[in-house]
Every structure is written in C-alpha cells, then in structure tokens.
N, C-alpha and C positions, 0 to 999 in steps of 0.2 A: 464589455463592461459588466454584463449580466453574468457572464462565468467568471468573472474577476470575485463580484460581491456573492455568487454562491459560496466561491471556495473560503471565502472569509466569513463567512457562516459555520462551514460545516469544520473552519479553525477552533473558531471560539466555542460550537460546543462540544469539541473533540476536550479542548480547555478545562469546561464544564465536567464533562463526564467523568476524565480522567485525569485524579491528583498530580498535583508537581512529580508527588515522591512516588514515581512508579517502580513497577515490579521488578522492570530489567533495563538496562542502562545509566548513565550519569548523571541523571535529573534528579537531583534531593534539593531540598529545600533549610531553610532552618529555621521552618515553620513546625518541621516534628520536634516533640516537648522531648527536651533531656534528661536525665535521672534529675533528679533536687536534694537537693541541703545535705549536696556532698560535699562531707571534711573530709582532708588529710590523715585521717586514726585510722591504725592499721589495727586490723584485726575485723573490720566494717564490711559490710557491701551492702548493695543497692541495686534496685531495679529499674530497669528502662520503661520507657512508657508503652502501655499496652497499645497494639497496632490494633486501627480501624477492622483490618483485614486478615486478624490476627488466623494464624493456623493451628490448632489446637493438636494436628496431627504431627505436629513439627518439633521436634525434641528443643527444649529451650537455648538456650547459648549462656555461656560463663567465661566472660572475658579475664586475661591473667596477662597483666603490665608486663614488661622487662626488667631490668636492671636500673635501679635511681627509676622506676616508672612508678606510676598513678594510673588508680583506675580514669581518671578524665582522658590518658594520653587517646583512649579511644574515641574522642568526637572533639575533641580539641585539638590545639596547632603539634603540627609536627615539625621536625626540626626544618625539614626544607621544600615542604610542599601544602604550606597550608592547613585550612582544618583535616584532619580525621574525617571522612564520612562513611567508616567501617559500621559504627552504629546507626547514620542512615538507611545502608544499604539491609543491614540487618531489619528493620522497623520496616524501611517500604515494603520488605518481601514478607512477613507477617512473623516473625518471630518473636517470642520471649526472650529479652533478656535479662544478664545482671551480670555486677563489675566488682572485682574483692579491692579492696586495700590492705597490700603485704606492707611490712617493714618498710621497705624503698620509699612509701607514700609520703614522709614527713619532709624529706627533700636532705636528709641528713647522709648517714654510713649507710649503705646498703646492708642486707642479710644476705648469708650464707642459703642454700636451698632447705639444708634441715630445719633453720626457723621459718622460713617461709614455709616450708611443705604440712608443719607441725602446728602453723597458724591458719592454712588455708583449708585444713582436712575436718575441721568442724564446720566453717562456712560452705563447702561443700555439702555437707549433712543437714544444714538449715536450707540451702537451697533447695535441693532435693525434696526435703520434707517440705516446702512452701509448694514449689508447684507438684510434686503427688506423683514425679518418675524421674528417672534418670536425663543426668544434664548430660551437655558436649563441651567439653572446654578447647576456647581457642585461645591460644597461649601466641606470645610475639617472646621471639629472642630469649634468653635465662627465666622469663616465667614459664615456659614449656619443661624446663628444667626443675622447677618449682614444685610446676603441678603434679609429673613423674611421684616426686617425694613424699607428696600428700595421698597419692594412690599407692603407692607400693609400701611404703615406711611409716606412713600414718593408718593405713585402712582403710582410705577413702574411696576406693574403687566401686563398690557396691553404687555408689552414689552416679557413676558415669559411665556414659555406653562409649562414644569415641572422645580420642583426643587429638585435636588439630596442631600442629607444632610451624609458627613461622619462623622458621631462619632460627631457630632455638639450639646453641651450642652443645649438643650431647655429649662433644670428645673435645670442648673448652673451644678457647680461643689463643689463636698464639700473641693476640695482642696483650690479655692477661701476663702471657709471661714476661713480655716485653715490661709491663707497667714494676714487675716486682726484680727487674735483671738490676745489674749492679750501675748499669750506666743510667738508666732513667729512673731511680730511684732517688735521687735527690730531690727532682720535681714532682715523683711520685708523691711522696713523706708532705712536703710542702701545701700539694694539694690537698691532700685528704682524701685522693684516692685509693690507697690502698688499704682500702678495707675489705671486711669479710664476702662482700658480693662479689668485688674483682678477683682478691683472693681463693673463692671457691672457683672462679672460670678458668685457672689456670688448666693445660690440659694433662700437667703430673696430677690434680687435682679431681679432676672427672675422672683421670684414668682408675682412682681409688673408687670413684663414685660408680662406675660401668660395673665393679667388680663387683660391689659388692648388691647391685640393683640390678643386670642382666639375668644376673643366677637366680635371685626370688621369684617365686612362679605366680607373684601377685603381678607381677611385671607383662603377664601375657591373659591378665586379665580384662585387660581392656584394647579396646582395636586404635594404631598411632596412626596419624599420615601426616608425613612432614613436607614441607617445603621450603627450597630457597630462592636464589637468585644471583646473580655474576655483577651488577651493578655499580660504581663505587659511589655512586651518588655527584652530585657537580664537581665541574674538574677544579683539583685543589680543593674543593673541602674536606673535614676532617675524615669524612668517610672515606675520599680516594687516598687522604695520607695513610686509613687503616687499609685499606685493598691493594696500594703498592708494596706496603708492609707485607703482608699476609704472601703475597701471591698467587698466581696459581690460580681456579676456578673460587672467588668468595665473591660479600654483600658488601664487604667494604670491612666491616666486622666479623663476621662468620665463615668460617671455608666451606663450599660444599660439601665436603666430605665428613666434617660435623655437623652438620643441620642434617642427615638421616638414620636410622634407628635400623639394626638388620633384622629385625622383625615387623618393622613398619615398612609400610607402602609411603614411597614418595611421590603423590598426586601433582605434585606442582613443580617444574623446573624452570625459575622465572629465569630470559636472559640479562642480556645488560641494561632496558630496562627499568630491571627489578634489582632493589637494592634493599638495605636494612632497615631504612626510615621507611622505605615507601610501601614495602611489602606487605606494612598492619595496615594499608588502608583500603578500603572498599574499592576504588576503581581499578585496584590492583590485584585485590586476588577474591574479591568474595561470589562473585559469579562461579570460581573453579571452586569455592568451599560450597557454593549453595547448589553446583551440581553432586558434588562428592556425597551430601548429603540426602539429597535426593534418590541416589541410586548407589549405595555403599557395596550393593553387591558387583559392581565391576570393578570395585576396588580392594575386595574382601581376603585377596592372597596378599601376604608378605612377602618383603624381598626376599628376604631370608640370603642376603648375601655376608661374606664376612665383612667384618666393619674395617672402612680403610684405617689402615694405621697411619701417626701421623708421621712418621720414623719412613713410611715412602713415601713424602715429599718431599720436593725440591727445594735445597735452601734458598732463602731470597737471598739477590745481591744487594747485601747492604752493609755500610759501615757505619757503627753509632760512635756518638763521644756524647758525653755530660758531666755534670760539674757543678760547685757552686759559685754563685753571682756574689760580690761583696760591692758595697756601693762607691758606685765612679771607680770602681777598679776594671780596667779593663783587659778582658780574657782573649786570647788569640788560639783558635783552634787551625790543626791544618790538617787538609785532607786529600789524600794521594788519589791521586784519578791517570787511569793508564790510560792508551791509545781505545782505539776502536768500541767506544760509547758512542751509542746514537743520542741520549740522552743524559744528563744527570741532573736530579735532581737533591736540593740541598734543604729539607726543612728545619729549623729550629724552634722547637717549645718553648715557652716561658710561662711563668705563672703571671705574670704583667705585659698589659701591652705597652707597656712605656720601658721598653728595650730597645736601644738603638743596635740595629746586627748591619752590616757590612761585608761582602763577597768580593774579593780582590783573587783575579784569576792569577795563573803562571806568569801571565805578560804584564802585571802590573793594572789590567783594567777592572775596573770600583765600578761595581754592581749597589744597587740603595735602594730604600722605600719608591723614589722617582724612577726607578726603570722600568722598564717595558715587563721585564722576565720576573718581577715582583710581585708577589700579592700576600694578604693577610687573612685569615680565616680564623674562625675559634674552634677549638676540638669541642670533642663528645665525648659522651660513651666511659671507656677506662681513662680518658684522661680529657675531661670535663673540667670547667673552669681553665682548662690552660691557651692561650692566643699562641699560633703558628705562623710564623713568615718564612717564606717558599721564596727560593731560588730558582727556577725551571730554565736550565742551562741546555741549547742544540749544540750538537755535535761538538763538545765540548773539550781544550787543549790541553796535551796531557800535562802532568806534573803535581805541583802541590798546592792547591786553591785555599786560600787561607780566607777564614770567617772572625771578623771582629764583634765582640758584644761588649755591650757596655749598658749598666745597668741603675738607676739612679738611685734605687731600693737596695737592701737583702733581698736574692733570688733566686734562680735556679736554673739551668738550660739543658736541655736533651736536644742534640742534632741526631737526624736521620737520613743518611745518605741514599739514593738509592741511583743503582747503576742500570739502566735500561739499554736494552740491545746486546749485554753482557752476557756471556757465557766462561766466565772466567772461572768459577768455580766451578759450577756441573757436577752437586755431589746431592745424593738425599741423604736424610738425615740420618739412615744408618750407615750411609757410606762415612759421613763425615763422622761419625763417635768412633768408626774402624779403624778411620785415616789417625785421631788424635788418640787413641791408645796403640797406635803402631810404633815398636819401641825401638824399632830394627833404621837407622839413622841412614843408612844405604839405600834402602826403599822407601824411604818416606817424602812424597811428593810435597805434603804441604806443611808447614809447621807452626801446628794449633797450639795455643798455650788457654788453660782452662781456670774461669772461676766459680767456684762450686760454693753455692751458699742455700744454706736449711734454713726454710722457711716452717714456720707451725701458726697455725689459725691461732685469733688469743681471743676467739670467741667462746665462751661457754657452750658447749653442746646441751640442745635440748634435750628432756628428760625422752622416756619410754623408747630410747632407742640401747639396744644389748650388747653388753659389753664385747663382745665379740667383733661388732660393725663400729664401738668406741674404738677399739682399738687402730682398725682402720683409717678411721677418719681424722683420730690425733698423730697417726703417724708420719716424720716429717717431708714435707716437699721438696724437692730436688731442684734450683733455678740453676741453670748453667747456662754463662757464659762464654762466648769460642771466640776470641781472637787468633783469626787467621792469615797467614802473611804465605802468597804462591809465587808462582812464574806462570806465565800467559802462554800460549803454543809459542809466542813472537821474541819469549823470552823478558816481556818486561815484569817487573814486580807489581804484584797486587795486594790488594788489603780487604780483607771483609771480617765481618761482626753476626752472628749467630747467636741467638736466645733462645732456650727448650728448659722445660720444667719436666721434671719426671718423680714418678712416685717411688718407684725402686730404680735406684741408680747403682751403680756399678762404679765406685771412685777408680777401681785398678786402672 
C-alpha cells in the first residue's frame, strides 16, 4: 500500500513539473494559445504564441498551406485524422512561428504559384524583418511550390536559410492532368475546379516551370529537403481513388518521384503510413523536421540525382468514360473487363450526391447503394466538392459490366476504372507515345487513337516577371488523351484510357 501511494506521488508531481505539452512525444494539449483574429485575406500573416520555453537559438518556422489551403489547416481539422497538432509540436518544442495567407485562403479559385510566390515574397521580408534573421519555411503539397517562386522569381531568398517541402509536387501531378483530359472535364467545368491552382499542377506545366527555375542560380540559394510518403489514406477515400490513379510509389495525390528536387536532400521517406493529409501533421513528421533541424549538417549534401522523368513510369491500368447528366435521363455506360483481374474496381464522380448509379455485371447480377461491394466517399484535392460511389468488384467475370446513372439534376459523371492484378498493357510512358506514333500497321501491337487539346492559363500573369519567362509560361499546354484497344498474351481484347500533359509535344 505504501509503494502504491509513493508512486502516486511521485505521478502527480512528475504532472506538476512537467507540462501536458512536452518536448518530445504525442502529449499536446489545446491549452497552447493559437495565433488570434485570423481572417481569410490573402496577402496576411500571423504569429503563433510565443513558447514558455521559447528557443531563441532556434531559427523561427513560416508555415505555407497547399492547394484551396489556409494558414488554420496547420492546427485545425484535417481531412481524415483530426486536429492538426503540427503547431503544437512546433510550440512545445520552443519555436517561433507564423502562417501566410495566399490566394487559396478565401475558399474560392485557387492561384497559380507566380501569384502566390509574388504575394508571399514580401511577407517573407516582413517576417524576416520582425524577428531580426533568417526564417525556415515548411511548406505542405503545392505551397512548397509557392514558396520555390517567392525565393527564386520574387527575391525572397535572402530572407530564408532552409526550406522544408512536404509531399510538394515539383514535376506536377498526374491527377491535374487527369482533372483538364477530355473525359472528366465535364465535371471538372461544373465544379470549378479547374482553375489556375490545378491548372498550374498539371506536370506539362511544372515541366515549363523546372525549366525555367532549375537553371536560376537563385534556386541553389537556399538549402531544400523534401519529403513524402506511399499512403493512400483510408481504403476508398478520395485519396486512395488518387493513389490507384497515380500508381506506382505516391501519397494518394503526389508521386514519389515528384515530391523531390535533385539538388535537395530527401530527409524523410514516409511508408504506407504516411499519406498527403497526414504528412502536415506533427505526429507525423515533425520529430524528423525537428531532428533535421537540429543537425542540418548530416543532411547538408544534395542528391544531386537526375530528376525521374515522368515519361518512365508505368501507365496505370485504367479505363475512363464521362459525360453529361441531363435530368431523369438515364445514361448507360459499358465497360469491357477481360479475364485474369484480381480486382476491379469501378468509381463514379458526380457533382451531386443524389445520383442514383447501378452495376450490372456480364451475368445479369445488380450491384446498388445496398451491397456489400458499395461505398460512398467525397473527393478532395483537384476534384473537391465532387461525391464518389465505388464498386470494389473480386475476381471479377469477364465481359461487358454495364453502369447505369440516373440523375435528378443537370450533372455530370467521370468513371474511373481501374484494373488491379493487370498487366495487360506494360508500357511506360515513352513506350506508349512510340507505340501511338508507330505508323508501320504490321508492327503495331496496340492501336491508340489520340486527343490532343491546348490548354492556356486565362490568369493574368504577375507583373516583374521578364518577358523571356512570359513567354514560357503563356505557352500552350499539351493534355493528351490515349484511348487504347490491345490483345492480352491469352489473346482476348483489352481497353485502357491514358492522360499526360506535356509542354512541348510533338503532334507528328
């Protein structure tokens, strides 16, 4: 009994001594004071509350939102795991910080990076100039891309010694291309995503953007270190519909091979996991930011590797179809599925969740909102505001699975097929633009028929950038579409759907 109530002594003043919000571990509180009387105005920022245990030796922190983000998304809810307590972990371990509001903060059109980079690179210079040295910016997703702009093409640089990049798309995303292809632009248009934010993520789009930001030598004026992760976030939400999408090593939204820089050191390779939502938050990655920081000299070489191209990866198997909704008319899609799929699955977007969709296999059997293999989810990201209903079909019989939609509204629908266990194509993405300008009808294994549509930003470009890097940046973007029809080793016929943006295309 006497060693019971010691230990419950030496609990309560272990309690005592040391705050909730300690230095290392999960223990925060939301007893730490949040920044105050933050608006939505872009062009703002704000500071966090100065810590008890403040470090003075400790370079301060400049948080930089994503894409449609806000400076709150850093201590506020995330999309699928709760608060934020990125800015807890920052505060308990004794740092200074503070949070910008780009463009995106109004909850409106997103901006392109040249506005954001061109709004953020004076708030930059005020911060700087408030606490008296150089900041560290930790950037999540397309504000890493932001930030880039405001250091290199604004002049910001002088103002920051490192810059932290989480899961930030350097070389785009192929879900951008996906939002501007010819098949899901109907629901693109609808929603009002495609604008200048998604728009610039396309990766013909960064391809402009690498070109003409790698070769400025303001670019290797500050030290990068990026990180991602392989996660898609819960099974069936909108992030594993982007990571089935993508393929390959990504967050759900970013491929690994775009979240790192070949001059920057990639400190962090989260596994599955670490995803796109979760990687901005402190129990996620800020231990490995708050060692990196601690000790930059083990991290102080570059990769200096060549930057993967995205032209060697491997196409996803996927088939798209979309279209518009017209009210109480109803649309019959069908979609050819060969032998030897371990899985398929069937998602459809809609801008309404009050779409009635329907899955009737080969043999006749009506898949519904009631079945087992059903679920519903909302998107994110490039295609925010749209509701997803998933088909997740095992080993599934071949033929032609026809999807009924039926719509009560004016609407819109994007399906997204995707063939798992498939190896049916097996081509990367240089092989497949070789395979469809192959003109020779004897040799040609597969037969791609192509849609080619020019896209141009119809944002104004910001002032003080030279016409030289104008011209780059108004020049037009390349979305191509592949509709591809093969034969399987087994000899049955297949179908896949391919979407790639390119800056310089090649029509021949």
């Amino acid at each position: 009994m006497k060693i019971r109530t010691y230990l419950l002594i030496v609990l309560l003043t272990a309690m005592l001594v040391f705050p909730s919000s300690i230095v290392k571990g999960a223990i925060v509180t939301d007893a730490i004071p949040k920044p105050i009387n933050v608006t939505n105005t872009p062009g703002t920022w704000y500071l966090g509350a100065l810590p008890d245990n403040v470090n003075m030796n400790k370079s301060p922190l400049v948080f930089v939102q994503g894409l449609h983000g806000n400076a709150k998304d850093w201590w506020e809810e995330t999309v699928y795991y709760g608060e934020n307590d990125m800015y807890n972990y920052a505060y308990a371990n004794g740092y200074r910080t503070a949070f910008v509001q780009l463009e995106d903060a109004t909850g409106g059109d997103a901006a392109d990076m040249w506005h954001n980079g061109q709004m953020l690179a004076p708030m930059l210079e005020e911060i700087y100039n408030y606490f008296g040295e150089q900041v560290t910016i930790i950037a999540h997703s397309k504000g890493g891309v932001d930030s880039q702009t405001a250091l290199v093409h604004f002049g910001a640089w002088p103002y920051v010694n490192d810059v932290i990049t989480l899961s930030s798309p350097h070389y785009g995303s192929p879900l951008a291309d996906l939002a501007y292809s010819s098949w899901a632009n109907w629901l693109a248009d609808l929603i009002g995503r495609t604008d200048e934010g998604t728009y610039a993520m396309q990766t013909g789009e960064m391809e402009k953007f690498r070109l003409i930001t790698d070769e400025n030598e303001s670019a290797y004026k500050n030290n990068y270190y990026t990180a991602s992760g392989t996660g898609w976030g819960p099974f069936f939400s909108a992030l594993w519909f982007g990571g089935a999408y993508i393929g390959g090593d990504n967050d759900g939204l970013v491929p690994v091979w775009s979240s790192k820089l070949p001059y920057g050191t990639h400190f962090f390779s989260g596994g599955d996991d670490i995803d796109h939502d979760n990687i901005r938050m402190g129990n996620s990655s800020f231990d490995r930011i708050a060692t990196l920081l601690n000790d930059t000299s083990a991290h102080t070489s570059a990769n200096w590797f060549t930057a993967a191209s995205s032209d060697s990866q491997y196409v996803p198997e996927q088939l798209l179809r979309g279209g518009s909704l017209s009210t109480n008319q109803l649309v019959e899609e069908l979609i050819p599925v060969e032998s030897d799929n371990n899985r398929v699955v069937f998602q459809i977007l809609t801008a309404s969740e009050d779409v009635n969709v329907k899955l009737i296999s080969p043999k006749g059997k009506e898949y519904t909102k009631k079945s087992k293999q059903y679920i519903q989810s909302e998107g994110e990201n490039f295609f925010k505001n749209t509701y997803i209903q998933t088909f997740t079909i095992d080993q599934p019989g071949a033929g032609e699975w026809q999807i009924d939609i039926n719509s009560s509204n004016e609407d819109a629908y994007f399906i997204v097929t995707n063939f798992q266990g498939s190896n049916a194509l097996n081509l990367n993405w240089r092989e497949l633009e070789k395979e469809a300008k192959n003109k020779d009808k004897k040799d040609k294994k597969l037969k791609i028929d192509k849609k080619v549509k020019k896209n141009k930003s119809k944002q104004k470009k910001p002032r003080d950038i030279s016409n030289e890097i104008l011209d780059i940046i108004q020049a037009d973007t390349y979305n191509v579409t592949y509709e591809i029809v093969g034969t399987t080793e087994d000899g049955e016929t297949f179908y896949r759907t391919a979407v790639k943006s390119y800056y310089q295309y090649d029509e021949n």
